[in-house]
C-alpha positions as CSV (number, residue, x, y, z in Angstrom):
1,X,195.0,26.9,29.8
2,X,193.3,29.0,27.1
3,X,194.5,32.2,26.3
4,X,192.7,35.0,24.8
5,X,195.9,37.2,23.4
6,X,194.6,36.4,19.5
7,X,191.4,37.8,20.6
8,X,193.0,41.1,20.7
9,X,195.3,40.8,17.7
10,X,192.3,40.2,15.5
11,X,190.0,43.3,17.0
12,X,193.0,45.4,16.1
13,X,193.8,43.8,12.8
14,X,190.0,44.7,11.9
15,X,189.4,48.0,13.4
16,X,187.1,46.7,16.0
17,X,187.2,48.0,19.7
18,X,185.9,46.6,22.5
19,X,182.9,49.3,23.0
20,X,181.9,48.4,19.5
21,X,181.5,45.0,20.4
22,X,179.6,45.6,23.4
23,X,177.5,48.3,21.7
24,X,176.6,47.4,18.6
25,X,177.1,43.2,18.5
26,X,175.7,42.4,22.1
27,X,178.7,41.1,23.4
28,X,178.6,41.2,27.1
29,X,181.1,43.1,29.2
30,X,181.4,41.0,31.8
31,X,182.6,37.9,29.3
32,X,185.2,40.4,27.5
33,X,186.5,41.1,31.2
34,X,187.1,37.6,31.6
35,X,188.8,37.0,28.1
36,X,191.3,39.6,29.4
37,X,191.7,37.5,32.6
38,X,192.2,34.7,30.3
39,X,188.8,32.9,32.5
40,X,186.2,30.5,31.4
41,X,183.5,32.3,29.2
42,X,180.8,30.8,27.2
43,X,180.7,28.9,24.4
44,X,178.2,31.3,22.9
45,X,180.6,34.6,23.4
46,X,183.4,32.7,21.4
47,X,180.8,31.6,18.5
48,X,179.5,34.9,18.8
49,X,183.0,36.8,17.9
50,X,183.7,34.2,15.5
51,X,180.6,35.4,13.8
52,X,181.3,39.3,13.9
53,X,185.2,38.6,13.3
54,X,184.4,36.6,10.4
55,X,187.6,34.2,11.9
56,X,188.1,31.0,13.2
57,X,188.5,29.7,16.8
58,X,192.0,29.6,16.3
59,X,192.0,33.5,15.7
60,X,191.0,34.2,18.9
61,X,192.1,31.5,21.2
62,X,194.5,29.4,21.9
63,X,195.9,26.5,24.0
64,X,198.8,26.7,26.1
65,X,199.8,23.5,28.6
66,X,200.4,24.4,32.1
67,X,203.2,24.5,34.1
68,X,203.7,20.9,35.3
69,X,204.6,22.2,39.3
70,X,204.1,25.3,40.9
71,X,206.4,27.4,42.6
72,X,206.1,25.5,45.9
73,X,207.2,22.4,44.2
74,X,203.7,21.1,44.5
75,X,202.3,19.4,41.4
76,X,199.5,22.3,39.8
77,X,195.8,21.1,40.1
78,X,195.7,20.7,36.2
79,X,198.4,18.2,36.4
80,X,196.7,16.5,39.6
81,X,193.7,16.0,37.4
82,X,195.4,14.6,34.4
83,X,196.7,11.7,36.8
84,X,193.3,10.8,37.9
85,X,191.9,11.3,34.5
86,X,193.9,8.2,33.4
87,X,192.1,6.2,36.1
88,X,189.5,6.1,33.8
């Protein structure tokens, strides 16, 4: 899963709020909503704040694994996909 909690670090670390970056660098609303959700966005939102950050990917993003089961006991879909991913 990719989490978003950098994202926030670095607005703080350069005095940038989220109204600014809707404002005055066109970053859409909607995909900052989903970076809190820690959702899919766009490709283009992440180069985008890389741009206005002046930061890398890594400053805003990162990977964490998922949990291998659920609480049921049931294997998660991500780990259902990485077994049929080696199928090919």
């Amino acid at each position: 899963m990719i989490v978003f909690d950098r994202l926030w670090k670095t607005l703080a670390d350069n005095n940038i709020s989220r109204y600014k970056l809707i404002k005055d660098y066109g970053i859409s609303k909607s995909q900052l909503v989903r970076m809190k959700k820690n959702a899919n966005v766009t490709v283009l939102t992440i180069d985008r704040l890389c741009q206005v950050l002046h930061c890398r990917v890594e400053d805003i993003m990162e990977y964490q694994p998922d949990l291998p089961e659920s609480p049921n006991g049931q294997e998660s879909p991500s780990s259902q996909n990485a077994h049929s991913d080696a199928e090919f």
